[in-house]
N, C-alpha and C positions, 0 to 999 in steps of 0.2 A: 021764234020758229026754229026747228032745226037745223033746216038747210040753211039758215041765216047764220046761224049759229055756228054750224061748221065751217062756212064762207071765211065769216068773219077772223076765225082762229087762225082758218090756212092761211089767211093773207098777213096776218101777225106773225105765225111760226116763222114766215119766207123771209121776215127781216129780222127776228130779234133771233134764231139761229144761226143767221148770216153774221151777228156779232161776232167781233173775236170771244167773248167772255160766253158766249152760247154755249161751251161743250161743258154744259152743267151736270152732264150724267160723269163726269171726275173729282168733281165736290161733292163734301159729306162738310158742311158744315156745324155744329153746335149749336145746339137747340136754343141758347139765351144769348145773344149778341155781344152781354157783358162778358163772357167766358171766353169769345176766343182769342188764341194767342196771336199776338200781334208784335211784329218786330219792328226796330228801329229803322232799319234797311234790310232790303232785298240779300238772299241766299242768291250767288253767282257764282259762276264757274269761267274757268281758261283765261283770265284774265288777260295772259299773256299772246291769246289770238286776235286783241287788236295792235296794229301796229300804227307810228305817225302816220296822221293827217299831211300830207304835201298839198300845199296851197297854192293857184297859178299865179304868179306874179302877174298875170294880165292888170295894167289897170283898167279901172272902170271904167265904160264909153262917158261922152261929154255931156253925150245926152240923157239920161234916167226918163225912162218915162214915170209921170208921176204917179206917186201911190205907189210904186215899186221900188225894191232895192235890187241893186248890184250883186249877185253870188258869182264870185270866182272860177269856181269848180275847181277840179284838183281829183287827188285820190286818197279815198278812205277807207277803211275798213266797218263795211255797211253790218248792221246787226245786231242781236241782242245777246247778253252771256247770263241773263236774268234765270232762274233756274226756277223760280213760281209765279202761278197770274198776281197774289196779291202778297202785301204784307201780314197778313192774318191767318195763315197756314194753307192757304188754297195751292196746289201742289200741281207744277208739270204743265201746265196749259200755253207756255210760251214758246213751244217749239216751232212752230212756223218761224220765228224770226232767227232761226239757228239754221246752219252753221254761219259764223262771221265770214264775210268774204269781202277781197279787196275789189273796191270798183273805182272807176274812172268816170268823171263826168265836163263835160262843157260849161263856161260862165251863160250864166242864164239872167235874167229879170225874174224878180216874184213878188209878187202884191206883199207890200208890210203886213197886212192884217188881213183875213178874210173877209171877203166879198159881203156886204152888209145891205139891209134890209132896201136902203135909201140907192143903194147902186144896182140891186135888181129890181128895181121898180122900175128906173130909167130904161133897161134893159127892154121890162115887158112892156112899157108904155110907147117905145118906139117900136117895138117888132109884132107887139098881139099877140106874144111865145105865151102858152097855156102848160102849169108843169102838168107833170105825170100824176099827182094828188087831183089836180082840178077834172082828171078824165075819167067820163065813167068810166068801170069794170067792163068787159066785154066779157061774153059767153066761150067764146076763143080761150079766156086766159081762165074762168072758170067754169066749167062747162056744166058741172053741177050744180051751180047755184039758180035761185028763183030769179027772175028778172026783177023785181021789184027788191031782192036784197044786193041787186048791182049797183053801189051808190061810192060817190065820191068820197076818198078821206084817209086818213091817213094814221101813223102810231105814235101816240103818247105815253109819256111815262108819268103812270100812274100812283101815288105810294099807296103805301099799303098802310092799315088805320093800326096796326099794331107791329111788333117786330114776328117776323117771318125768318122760316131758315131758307135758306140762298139757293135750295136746288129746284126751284121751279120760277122760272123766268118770268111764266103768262102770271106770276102773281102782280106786277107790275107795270105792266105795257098793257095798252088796249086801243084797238082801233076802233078812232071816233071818225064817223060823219062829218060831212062837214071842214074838216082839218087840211090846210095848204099852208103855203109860206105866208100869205098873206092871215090867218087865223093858225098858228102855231101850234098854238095850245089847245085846240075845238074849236068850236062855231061860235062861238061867244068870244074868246079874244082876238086882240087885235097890234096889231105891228105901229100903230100911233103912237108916236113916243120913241119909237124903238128904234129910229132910223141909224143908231148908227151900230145896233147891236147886229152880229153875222145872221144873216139868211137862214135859215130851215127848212126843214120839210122839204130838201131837196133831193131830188135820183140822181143817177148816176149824167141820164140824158139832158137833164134839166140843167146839171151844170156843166156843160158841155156844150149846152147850145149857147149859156152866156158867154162862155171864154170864145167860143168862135167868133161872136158878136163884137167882144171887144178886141177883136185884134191877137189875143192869146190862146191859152192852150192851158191844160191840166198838167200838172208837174207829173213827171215820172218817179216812181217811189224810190231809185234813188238820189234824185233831183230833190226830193222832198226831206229825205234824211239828211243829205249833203247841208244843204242849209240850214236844219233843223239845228246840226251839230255843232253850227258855228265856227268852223276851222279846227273844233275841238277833238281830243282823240278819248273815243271810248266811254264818255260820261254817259251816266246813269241820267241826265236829267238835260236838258237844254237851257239850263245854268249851270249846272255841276254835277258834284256826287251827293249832294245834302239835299231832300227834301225841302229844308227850311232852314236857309243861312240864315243865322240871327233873328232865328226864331221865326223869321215870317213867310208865308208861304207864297211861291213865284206864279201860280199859274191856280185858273178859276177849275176847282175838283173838290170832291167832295165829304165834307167833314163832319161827323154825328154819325149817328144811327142810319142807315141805307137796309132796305127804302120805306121807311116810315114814314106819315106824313109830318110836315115839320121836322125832319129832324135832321136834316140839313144845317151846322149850327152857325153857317157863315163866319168858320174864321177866319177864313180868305180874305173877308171883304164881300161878298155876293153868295146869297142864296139862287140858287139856280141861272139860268145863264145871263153873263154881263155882257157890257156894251164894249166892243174891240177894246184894244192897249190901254188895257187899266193895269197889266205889269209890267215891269221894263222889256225892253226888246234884247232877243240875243244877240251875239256880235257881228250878224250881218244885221242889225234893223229891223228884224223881223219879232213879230208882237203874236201870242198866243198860238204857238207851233208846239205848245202841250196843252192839257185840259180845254176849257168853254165850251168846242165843239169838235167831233170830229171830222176830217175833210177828207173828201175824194182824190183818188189820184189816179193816173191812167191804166193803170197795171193790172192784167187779170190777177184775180188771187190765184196762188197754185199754193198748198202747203209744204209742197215737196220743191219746188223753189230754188230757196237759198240752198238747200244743200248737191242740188243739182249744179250750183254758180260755185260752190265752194269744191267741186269735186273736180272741176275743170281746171285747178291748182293756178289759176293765171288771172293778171288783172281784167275785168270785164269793163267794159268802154262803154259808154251810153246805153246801159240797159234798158233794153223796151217792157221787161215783164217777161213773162212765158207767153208764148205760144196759145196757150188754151187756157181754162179755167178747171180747177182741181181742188174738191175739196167734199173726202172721202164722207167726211159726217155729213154733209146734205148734196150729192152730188149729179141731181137735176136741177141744182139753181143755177144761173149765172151770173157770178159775183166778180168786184174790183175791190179793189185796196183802201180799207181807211185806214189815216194815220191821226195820231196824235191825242187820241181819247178826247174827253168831254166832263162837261160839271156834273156827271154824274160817275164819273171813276171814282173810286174810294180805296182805302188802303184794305177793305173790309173782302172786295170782290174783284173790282180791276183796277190796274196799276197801269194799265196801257198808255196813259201819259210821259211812259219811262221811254226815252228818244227811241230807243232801237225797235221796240216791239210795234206790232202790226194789228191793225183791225180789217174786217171783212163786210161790203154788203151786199146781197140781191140787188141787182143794177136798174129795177123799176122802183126801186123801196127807198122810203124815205122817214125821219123820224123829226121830235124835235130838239136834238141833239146832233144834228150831222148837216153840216155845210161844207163850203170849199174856198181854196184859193187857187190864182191863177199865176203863171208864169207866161215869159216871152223870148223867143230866142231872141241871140243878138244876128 
């Protein structure tokens, strides 16, 4: 039906251009996949605008609560000097995480690993919390649609049976019926088995009511880069400056052909998404704070942002976010901050795995690639 049809689209466009990697009207990619040029590392600039990481000699309280580590806080220089979204000539698309600016944060607690299937269960089983996939549609939110195409469900990524060029997004996402955290992938799969792989298919609110539940809170995006970076200064990567020290790759993203079916070639270790800390953890303890999934953080998106923190010449202290939400390519949605990309980044289309850069999503939308973790003040 039409009106299904449309429905359906608009509720797709409202998250997969809330991506960071959405501003696909800047890519002109290469008609054969095998052709395009592809670098060993990223094109960077100003090297010289981060400066050291200062570490807070606070030690750590006695107490840890479990399943969490100890982050110091201290001050860093938050952001990205990455100069394109991907390794394969896709050009310019990282400026939101520019300009670099120095910030200040408090020692905080943060879940080692994100929040996984088997710990929001407990979560729903004790509370009867319903996410945002399991709610019908309302007329309110679309006002045009049939009532009979207002149905539960959410966006999968779909590949495509053949190689595609990269500037049409809806060639691989589509919203299924049927689709929550509990059925990830459609109405047909299932989270058995999966218990200790992260969570999906969740909004902004849905993870937001777990953290409240358990006593914590959503990290603030500089709270989330802070630890990301591990006391480090300035790395490319939350192991280093090398995609692949000795040869093997640190974190679950994606290798082959994208988005083809199968073509995914698992050198990683995992074809599409694994189950938490199957790589080492960075040097605060923390496991998959790049690739698997990406996670929420409290912070409205602004694109103009960092360079507003960077223009104030002074270190910023417990950054809450902006004020408001801003962001001129879709600027009736209202979106927060993902970080840390997901297994489906690739060196081909996004690199958003690289510590500094930022992702974006509409705050009812959810995919199956985007979960969360939580923190706790002291």
């Amino acid at each position: 039906m039409k009106n299904k049809t449309y429905w359906i689209f608009a509720l797709l466009t409202i998250f997969i251009v809330s991506i960071a990697y959405g501003f696909t009207k800047l890519i002109t990619p290469k008609d054969k996949l095998e052709t395009i040029d592809c670098a060993e590392t990223p094109k960077i600039s100003g090297e010289s605008d981060f400066k050291p990481t200062i570490v807070n000699k606070t030690p750590a309280p006695s107490a840890v609560p479990k399943g969490m580590a100890w982050i110091p806080g201290g001050e860093f220089s938050m952001g990205s000097n990455v100069e394109d979204e991907s390794l394969c000539s896709i050009k310019g698309v990282t400026k939101d995480a520019a300009a670099i600016h120095r910030v200040y944060v408090d020692g905080y607690f943060m879940d080692k690993t994100e929040v996984t299937n088997e710990e929001y269960a407990k979560f729903v089983k004790a509370t009867g919390y319903v996410t945002v996939a399991e709610q019908k549609p309302t007329k309110e939110e679309f006002p045009i649609a049939n009532e009979e195409d207002l149905i539960t469900g959410s966006v999968i990524f779909t590949p495509t049976p053949t190689a595609v060029n990269l500037n049409n997004f809806l060639q691989w996402w589509s919203y299924v019926g049927g689709t929550d955290w509990k059925h990830p992938e459609g109405p047909q799969s299932t989270i058995k088995g999966r218990e200790k792989y992260p969570v999906v298919q969740i909004a902004y609110e849905d993870a937001a009511a777990y953290a409240k539940w358990a006593g914590k809170r959503l990290p603030t995006e500089a709270e989330w880069e802070f630890a990301a970076r591990g006391g480090k200064t300035g790395n490319l990567y939350t192991w280093g400056n090398t995609l692949k020290p000795n040869g093997k790759f640190q974190a679950n993203i994606y290798q082959g052909h994208f988005p083809i079916k199968d073509g995914d070639t698992g050198e990683d270790g995992f074809k599409g998404i694994a189950p938490t800390a199957q790589f080492a953890p960075n040097q605060y303890g923390l496991y998959d704070m790049a690739g698997n999934v990406w996670e929420w953080v409290n912070d409205w998106y602004s694109t103009s942002y960092y360079d507003e923190l960077a223009q104030e010449g002074k270190v910023i202290k417990n950054p809450q976010g902006p004020s408001a939400y801003n962001d001129p390519n879709d600027p009736s949605q209202i979106k927060r901050v993902h970080r840390g990309g997901s297994f489906l980044c690739t060196d081909q289309y996004c690199t958003r795995y690289m510590v500094g850069t930022r992702g974006k999503g509409e705050v009812r939308s959810a995919a199956n690639h985007l979960g969360f973790r939580c923190v706790k003040s002291i």
